[in-house]
N, C-alpha and C positions, 0 to 999 in steps of 0.2 A: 107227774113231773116228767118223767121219765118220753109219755106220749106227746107232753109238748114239744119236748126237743127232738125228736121222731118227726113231730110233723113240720116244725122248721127246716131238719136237715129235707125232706123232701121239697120243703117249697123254695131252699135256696138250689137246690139240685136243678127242678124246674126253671127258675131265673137264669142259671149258669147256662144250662142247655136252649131255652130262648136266644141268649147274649151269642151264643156260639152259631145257632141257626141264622140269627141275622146277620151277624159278621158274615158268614157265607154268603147269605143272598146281596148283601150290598159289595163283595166283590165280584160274584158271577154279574151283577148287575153292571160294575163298571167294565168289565172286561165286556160283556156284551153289545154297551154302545163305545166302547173306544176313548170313554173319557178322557180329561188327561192327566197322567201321571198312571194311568191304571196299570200300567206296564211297570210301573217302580212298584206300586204297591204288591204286584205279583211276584215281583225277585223279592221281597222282601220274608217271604215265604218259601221259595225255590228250595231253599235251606231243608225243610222241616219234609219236602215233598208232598205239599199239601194238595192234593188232587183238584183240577176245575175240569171245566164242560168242555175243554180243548187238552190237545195231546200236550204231555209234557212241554216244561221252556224252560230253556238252557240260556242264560245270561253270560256273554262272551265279558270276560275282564281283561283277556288279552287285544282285544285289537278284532278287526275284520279276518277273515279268512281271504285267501290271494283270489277266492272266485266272484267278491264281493267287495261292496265299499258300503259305508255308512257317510250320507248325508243330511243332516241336518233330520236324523231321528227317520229317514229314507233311506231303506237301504235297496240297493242296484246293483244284479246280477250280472257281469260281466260276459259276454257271449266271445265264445273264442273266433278268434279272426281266421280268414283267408285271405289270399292275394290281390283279392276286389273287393272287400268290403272292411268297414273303418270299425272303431271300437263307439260303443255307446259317449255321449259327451253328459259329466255328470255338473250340471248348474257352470261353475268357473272351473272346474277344472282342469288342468293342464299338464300333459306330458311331454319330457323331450323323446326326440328319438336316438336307438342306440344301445346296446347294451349298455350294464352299469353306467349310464348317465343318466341317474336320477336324484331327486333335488329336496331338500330340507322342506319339509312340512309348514307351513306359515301361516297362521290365521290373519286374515285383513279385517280391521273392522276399524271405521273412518269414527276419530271422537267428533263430540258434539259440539255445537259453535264454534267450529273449525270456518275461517274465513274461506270465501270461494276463491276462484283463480290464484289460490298459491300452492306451491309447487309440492309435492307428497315430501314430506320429512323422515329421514331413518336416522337420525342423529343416537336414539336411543332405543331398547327394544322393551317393550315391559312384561318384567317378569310373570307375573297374573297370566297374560296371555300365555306364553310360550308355557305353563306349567296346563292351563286348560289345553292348548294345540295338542302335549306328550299326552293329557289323557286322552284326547277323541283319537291320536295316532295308536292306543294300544299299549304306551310303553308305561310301565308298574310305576318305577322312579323318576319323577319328572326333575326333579333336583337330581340325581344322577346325572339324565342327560343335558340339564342345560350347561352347554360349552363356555366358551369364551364369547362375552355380550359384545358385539362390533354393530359398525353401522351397517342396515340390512339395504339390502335390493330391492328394487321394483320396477313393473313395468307393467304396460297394457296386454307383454307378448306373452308367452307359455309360458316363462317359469320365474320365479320371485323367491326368495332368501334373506334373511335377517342378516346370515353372517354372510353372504357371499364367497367362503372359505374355499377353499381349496388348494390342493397340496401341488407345487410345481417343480419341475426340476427348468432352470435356468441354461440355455441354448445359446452361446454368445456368438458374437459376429464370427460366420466362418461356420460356423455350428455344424447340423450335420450333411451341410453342402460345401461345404471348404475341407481339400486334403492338406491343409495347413493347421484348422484349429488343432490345439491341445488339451485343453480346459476341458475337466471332467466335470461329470453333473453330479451338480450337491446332493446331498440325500435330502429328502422330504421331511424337515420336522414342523410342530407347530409355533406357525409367528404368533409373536404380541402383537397388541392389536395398536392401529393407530389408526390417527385420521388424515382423510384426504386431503389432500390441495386445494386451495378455492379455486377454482374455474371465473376468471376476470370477466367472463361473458356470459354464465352460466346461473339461471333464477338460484336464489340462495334456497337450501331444504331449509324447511323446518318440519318438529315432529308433528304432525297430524297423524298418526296412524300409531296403533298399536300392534307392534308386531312378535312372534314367537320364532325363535329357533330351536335347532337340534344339533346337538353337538357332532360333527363332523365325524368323532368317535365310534359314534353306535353303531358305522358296517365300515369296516377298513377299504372294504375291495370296491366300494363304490366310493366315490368323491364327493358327491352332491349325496341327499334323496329325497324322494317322492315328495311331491306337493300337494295343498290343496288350498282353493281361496274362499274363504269367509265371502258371503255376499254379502251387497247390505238390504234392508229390511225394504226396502223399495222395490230394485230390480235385480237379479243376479248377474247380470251383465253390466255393471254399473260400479264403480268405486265411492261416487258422492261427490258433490258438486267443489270439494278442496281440491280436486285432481287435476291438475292438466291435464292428462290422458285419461278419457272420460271411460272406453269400455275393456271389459278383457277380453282376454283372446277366444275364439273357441277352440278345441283340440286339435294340434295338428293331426292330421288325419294322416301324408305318409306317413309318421313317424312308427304307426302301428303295421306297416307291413315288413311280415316276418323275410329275415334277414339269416343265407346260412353262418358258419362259423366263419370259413374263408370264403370270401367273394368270389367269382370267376368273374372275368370280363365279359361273358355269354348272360350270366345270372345278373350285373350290372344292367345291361340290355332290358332284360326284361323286368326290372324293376322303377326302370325311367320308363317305361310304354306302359308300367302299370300306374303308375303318379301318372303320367297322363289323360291315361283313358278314365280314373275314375276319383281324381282329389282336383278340387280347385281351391285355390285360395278364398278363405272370408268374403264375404260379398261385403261393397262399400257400402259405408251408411247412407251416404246417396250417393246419386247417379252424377255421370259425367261423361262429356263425349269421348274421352278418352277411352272410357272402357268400350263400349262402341268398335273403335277404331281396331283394339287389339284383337276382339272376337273376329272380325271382319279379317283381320290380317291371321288369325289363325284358321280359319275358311281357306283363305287361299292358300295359304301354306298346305295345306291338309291335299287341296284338291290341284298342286304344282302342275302346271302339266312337264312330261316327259324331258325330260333332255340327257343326251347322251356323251355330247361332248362339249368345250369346253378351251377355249385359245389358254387363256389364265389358272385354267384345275382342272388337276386331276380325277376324276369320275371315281376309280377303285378309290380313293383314300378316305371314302366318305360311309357315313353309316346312309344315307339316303341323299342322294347325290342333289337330284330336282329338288328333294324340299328344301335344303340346305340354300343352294342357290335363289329361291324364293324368297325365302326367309331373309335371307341378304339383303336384296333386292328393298323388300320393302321396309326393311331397318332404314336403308340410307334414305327413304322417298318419305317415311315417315316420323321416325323417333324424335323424339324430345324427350329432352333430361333438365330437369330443373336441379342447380349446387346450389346446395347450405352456404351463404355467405357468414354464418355465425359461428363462432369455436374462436381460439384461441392459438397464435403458432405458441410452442413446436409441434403442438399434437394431431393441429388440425391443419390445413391449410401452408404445410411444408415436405413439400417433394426432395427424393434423394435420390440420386443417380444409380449410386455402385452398392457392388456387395450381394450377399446373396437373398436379401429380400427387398433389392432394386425391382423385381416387379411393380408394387404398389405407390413406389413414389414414382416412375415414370407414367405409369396409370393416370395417377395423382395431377399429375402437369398438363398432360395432352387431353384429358377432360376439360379441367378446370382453364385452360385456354383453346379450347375450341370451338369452332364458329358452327359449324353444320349442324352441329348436334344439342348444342347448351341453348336455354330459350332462358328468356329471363321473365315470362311468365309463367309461373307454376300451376294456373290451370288449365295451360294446354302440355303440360309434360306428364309421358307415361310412365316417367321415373324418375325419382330422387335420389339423389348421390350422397352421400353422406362422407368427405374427404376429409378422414381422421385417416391417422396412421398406426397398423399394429406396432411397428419396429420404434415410432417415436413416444409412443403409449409408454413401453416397456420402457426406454431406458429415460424420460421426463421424471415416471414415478416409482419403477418397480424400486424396492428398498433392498440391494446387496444382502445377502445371508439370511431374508426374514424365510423366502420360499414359500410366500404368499401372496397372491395381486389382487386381494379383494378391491385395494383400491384404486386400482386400476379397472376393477367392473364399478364402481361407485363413480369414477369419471364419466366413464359412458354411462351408465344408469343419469346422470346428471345432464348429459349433455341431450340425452333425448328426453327426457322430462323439458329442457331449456327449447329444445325444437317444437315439439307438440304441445308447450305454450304459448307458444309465438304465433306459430301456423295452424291449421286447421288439416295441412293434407297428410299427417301421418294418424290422426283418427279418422281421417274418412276413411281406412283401410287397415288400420293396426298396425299398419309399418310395411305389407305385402306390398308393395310399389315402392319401397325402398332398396336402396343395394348400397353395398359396402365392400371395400377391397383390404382384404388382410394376408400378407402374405407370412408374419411372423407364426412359430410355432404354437402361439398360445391364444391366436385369435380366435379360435372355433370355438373355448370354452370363455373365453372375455367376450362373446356376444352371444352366444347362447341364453343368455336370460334375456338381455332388455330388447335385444336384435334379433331372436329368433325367428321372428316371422320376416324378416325382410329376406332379402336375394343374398347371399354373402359368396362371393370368391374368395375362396381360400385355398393357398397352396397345403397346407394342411389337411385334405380331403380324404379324411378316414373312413368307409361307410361304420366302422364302428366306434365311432366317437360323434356321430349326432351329423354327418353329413347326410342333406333329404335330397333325394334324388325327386329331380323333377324343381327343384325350387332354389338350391344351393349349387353354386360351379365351381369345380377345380381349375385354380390360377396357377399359370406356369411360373414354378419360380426359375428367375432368369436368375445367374452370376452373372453381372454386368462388369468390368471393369476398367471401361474408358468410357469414362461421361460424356467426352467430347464426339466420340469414336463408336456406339456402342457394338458396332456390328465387325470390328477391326478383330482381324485373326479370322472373318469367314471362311467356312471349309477345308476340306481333308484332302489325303493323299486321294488318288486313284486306287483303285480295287486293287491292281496288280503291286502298288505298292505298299501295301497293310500288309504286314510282314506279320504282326500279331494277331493271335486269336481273338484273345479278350485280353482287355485290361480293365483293374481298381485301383482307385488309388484314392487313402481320405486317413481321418481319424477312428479311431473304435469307440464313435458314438454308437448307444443304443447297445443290444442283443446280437444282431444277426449281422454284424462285419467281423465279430469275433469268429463266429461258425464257418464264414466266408473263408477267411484267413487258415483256420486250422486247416482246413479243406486244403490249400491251394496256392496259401507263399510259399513261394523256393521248390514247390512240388512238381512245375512240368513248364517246361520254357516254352512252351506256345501260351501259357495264363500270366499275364504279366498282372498280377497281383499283388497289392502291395498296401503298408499302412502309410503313415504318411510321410511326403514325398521331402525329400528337402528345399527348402528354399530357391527358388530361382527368378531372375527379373522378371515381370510378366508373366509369369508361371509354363515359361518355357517348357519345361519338362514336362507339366502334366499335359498340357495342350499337343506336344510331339507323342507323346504316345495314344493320344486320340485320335488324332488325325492319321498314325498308323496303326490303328489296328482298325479289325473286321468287325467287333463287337464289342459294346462300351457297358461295363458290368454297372447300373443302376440300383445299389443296393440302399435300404433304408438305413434312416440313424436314428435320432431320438423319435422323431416320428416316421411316419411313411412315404414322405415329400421330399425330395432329392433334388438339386439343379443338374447335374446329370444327365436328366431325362432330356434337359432343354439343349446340355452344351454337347450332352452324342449327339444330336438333329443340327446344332451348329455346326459341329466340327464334321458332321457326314461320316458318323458311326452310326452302325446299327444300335438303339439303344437295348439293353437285356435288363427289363424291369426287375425284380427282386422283391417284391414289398405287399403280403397280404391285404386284400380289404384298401389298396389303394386304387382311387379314381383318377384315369390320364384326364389334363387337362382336356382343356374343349371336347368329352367324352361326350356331350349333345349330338355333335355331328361328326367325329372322324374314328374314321374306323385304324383300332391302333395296331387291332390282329395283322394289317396290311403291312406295317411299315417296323414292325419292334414284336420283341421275343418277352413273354409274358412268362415267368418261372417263378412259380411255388415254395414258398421260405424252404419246405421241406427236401426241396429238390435240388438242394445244391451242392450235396455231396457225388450229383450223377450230372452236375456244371457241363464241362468238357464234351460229354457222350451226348447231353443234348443239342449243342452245339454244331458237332460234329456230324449230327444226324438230319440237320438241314442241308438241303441238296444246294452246289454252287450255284443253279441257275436260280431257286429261288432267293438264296443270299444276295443273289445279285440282282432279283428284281427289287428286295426291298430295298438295298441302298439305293436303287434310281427313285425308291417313291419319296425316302429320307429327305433325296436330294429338292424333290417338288412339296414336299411336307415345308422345307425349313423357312419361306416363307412367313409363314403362321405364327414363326415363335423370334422376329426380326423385331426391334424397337429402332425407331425411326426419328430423330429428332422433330421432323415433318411426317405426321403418318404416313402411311399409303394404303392404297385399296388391300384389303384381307392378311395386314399384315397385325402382330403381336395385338394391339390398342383394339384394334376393330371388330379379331375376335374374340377376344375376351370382353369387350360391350356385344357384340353378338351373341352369344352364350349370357348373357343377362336379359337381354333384348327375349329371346327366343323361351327362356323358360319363366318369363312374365307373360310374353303371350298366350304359352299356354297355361295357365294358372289360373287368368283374369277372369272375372264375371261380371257380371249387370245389377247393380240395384235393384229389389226388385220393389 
């Protein structure tokens, strides 16, 4: 008895030790062709450290590591960048540029028997998604993160969001280019969510799309984060036939060159001649003579011949005086601009005079009735205009107290879904031959998602908040204050009568007017420094101390765009910039080292000593250049050659042409 069960336990021993033998070979066997799943089957084991025919695997439960990304079970080594070369493009996806501006994670993926030519719907997000999106992003708790559900974002261009959130502080008329306003900025909380406004002109959304977000929550110090888009099973460049806007974007390519902490005006330089020499814009889906024409015109531009002087301009005020004047030249001989007749007033298609983001409605006006330039067929134009307004955007919809504008990115998300169903020329290019003028504080981040690949002027030109050199222009913001008049109050004392060194004068918007102030009120009677001025008709006062003094202190406020910059150069003050990481307008072609004092937030407690340390004769050449600069920054109810209107479409004009490519 005793030998039978002897010999069973050996023959089950044997069975058990076969079962185990084979279990191994049919894993080394999957692991050897790749099957699929064979990688699940092996974490499945990781546990126990069961040894195979390759070096141990470490199964990541947290997420990629920052030198990698996982797509679609692909994973892509990130190569570190230099100043000429771009980052890998992984399938869709898409980055802004910028410090901390990065963008909520989103899976696309088009449902099925979704009807064709209707417009992308973000009415609702589904949960499913957004809880798959927080696992392939790495994060443990997907219910954690998932925020508050709103209607999400989309576009063809870099970056797309479910919640479109973001935290604002509100900049009211006067903001921080007026020494009148008083109005402090709210603090930042989180709004309730609500929904947008119908757009009377605007294809209705519906949901097709299943979309995820990420709670705004998960990193404080960024506002948005990182993206990435689900392809569909067809093409990765492709959304599915429900979309009005057919492809996505590729990577913008400046956005990945490295950027120091503070900018110089020298290091600005050389990061527009680097977007030159080595990023173009998307090439069209297809060809057209237009692009043709731009190459050609950046050919000649490139190869100017020489010129030295000049009846009408000044030669020093320019960063390259011949090309500049070329460049000119064949704007006026050849440009065309096709306007969006579609949108809706107030937001679209109504111009404002005054105030201190009167830049973008007089813009507004003198495009949208001008003869030389406006064609009214759109496939001979090398640019499309898109005349919405930041300032009418904000106060049509923004909602008092919430200190949220998603739905104010949900407008424009709308309005260009309504465009590039209609028309066919904002997919031939992804929107790169489009341009847009926004001069309010909040425009750079209300079109960074849907508008990001287009041209954008913005007085707001932060290089770190997502302005691309080489593809985006800094708009002068003018204080306008006679519609009828606008150039009334031209120019300043004479030299010998600027009795003051410097003067400020405004509100304690922002950080750095505080630090201005401790420094410098009531501290030395040559700094006529001050907070805000008291009331007077036409602003008497602050314009008499401009016009007398030698140097007009330009400091930032909530952001780093100041009118300032524009009314020292009206009034024939030197201006004294003040504002980190800010871009001078028309920074394409004028050289601003020439005509205005560039100083370092840091460097204002040594104000005075710098000041003082510019010799009279060169103080005195730069106000003569001030005086051939002011020009440039003049609004003209009837344009005129190289004044306000012409170059800031010059500065659009010039960094399309160099951007443009050819079908290939």
């Amino acid at each position: 008895m005793g030998q039978k069960i002897l010999s069973l336990c050996h023959l089950e021993t044997k069975t058990l030790l076969w079962v185990i033998g084979i279990t191994f070979a049919v894993i080394l066997a999957f692991q050897y062709v790749e099957l699929p799943y064979s990688n699940v089957l092996l974490s499945l084991f990781s546990a126990g450290k069961i040894p195979s025919s390759e070096s141990s695997i470490t199964v990541q439960a947290t997420g990629p590591s920052p030198d990698e990304e996982n797509f679609n079970n692909v994973t892509i080594l990130k190569q570190p960048n230099s100043a000429g070369e771009h980052a890998l493009e992984v399938a869709n996806k898409t980055r802004m540029s910028g410090e901390n501006n990065t963008f909520p994670i989103t899976g696309f993926a088009s449902k099925p028997g979704s009807q064709p030519n209707k417009s992308l719907g973000f009415d609702e997000c589904d949960k499913s998604s957004m809880i798959e999106s927080n696992k392939r992003s790495g994060n443990v708790s997907a219910t954690q993160q998932l925020g508050e559900v709103v209607p999400s974002s989309y576009n063809n261009n870099n970056n797309t969001n479910c919640s479109g959130e973001e935290n604002f502080t509100s900049r009211p008329e006067g903001g921080s280019g007026s020494p009148y306003a008083n109005s402090a900025s709210p603090s930042p909380e989180k709004a309730p969510a609500y929904s947008t406004p119908p757009l009377s002109s605007v294809t209705k959304v519906t949901p097709n799309i299943s979309t995820a977000v990420l709670s705004p929550l998960d990193n404080k110090a960024n506002s948005m984060k990182e993206e990435s888009f689900k392809p569909s099973q067809n093409d990765g460049n492709t959304l599915g036939t429900n979309s009005s806007i057919k492809s996505l974007p590729k990577e913008n390519q400046d956005s990945h060159i490295p950027v120091p902490e503070v900018t110089t005006v020298s290091e600005m330089n050389k990061l527009l001649l680097q977007s030159h020499a080595s990023c173009c814009s998307e090439r069209p889906r297809w060809s057209s003579a237009v692009d043709q024409e731009l190459v050609q015109a950046r050919l000649q531009i490139e190869n100017a011949p020489i010129v030295k002087n000049d009846r009408n301009l000044y030669p020093p005020l320019y960063q390259k005086f011949s090309m500049f004047k070329r460049s000119y030249e064949l704007m006026e001989e050849t440009l065309k601009v096709y306007v969006y007749r579609e949108g809706a007033k107030p937001i679209l298609h109504s111009p404002f005079f005054t105030g201190i983001y009167a830049s973008e409605g007089w813009f507004m006006k003198l495009m949208e009735g001008n003869k030389r330039f406006v064609t009214n067929d759109p496939k001979k134009a090398h640019l499309f205009y898109l005349p919405f307004s930041s300032r009418k955007l904000e106060e049509a919809l923004y909602v008092q107290g919430s200190h949220s504008h998603k739905n104010l990115i949900q407008y424009l998300h709308d309005y260009v879904d309504m465009i590039a169903a209609k028309h066919p020329f904002w997919n031939r290019t992804g929107g790169a031959d489009h341009f847009l003028v926004g001069c309010h504080d909040w425009a750079p981040s209300e079109t960074k998602l849907h508008m990001a690949k287009c041209i954008r002027a913005l007085c707001n030109a932060d290089v770190k908040e997502g302005f691309v050199f080489g593809k985006d222009v800094s708009l002068p913001e003018t204080y306008v204050r006679n519609a009828q008049n606008p150039t009334r109050e031209l120019g300043g004392n004479s030299a010998s009568r600027k009795t003051n060194l410097a003067f400020f004068a405004g509100s304690m918007h922002g950080y750095l007017r505080p630090i201005l102030l401790h420094h410098w009120e009531n501290k030395d009677p040559d700094m006529k420094i001050f907070g805000k001025l008291p009331k007077s008709k036409g602003d008497k006062n602050y314009i008499h101390y401009m016009k007398s003094s030698k140097y007009c202190i330009c400091a930032k406020g909530y952001e780093v765009n100041s009118p300032r910059v524009v009314e020292a150069i009206f009034h024939e003050c030197v201006p004294v910039i003040i504002s980190d990481n800010f871009v001078p307008p028309f920074f394409e072609v004028l050289n601003w080292e020439s005509f205005a004092v560039i100083i370092l937030e840091k460097d204002i407690p040594n104000l005075k000593n710098i000041l003082l340390s510019i010799p009279e004769k060169k103080y005195l050449r730069m106000l003569m250049r001030v005086k051939k600069v002011q020009q440039h920054f003049l609004w003209h109810k009837d344009p005129v050659k190289y004044d306000i209107f012409h170059m800031i479409l010059h500065s659009i004009w010039y960094n399309r042409v160099f951007s443009a490519t050819i079908a290939t």
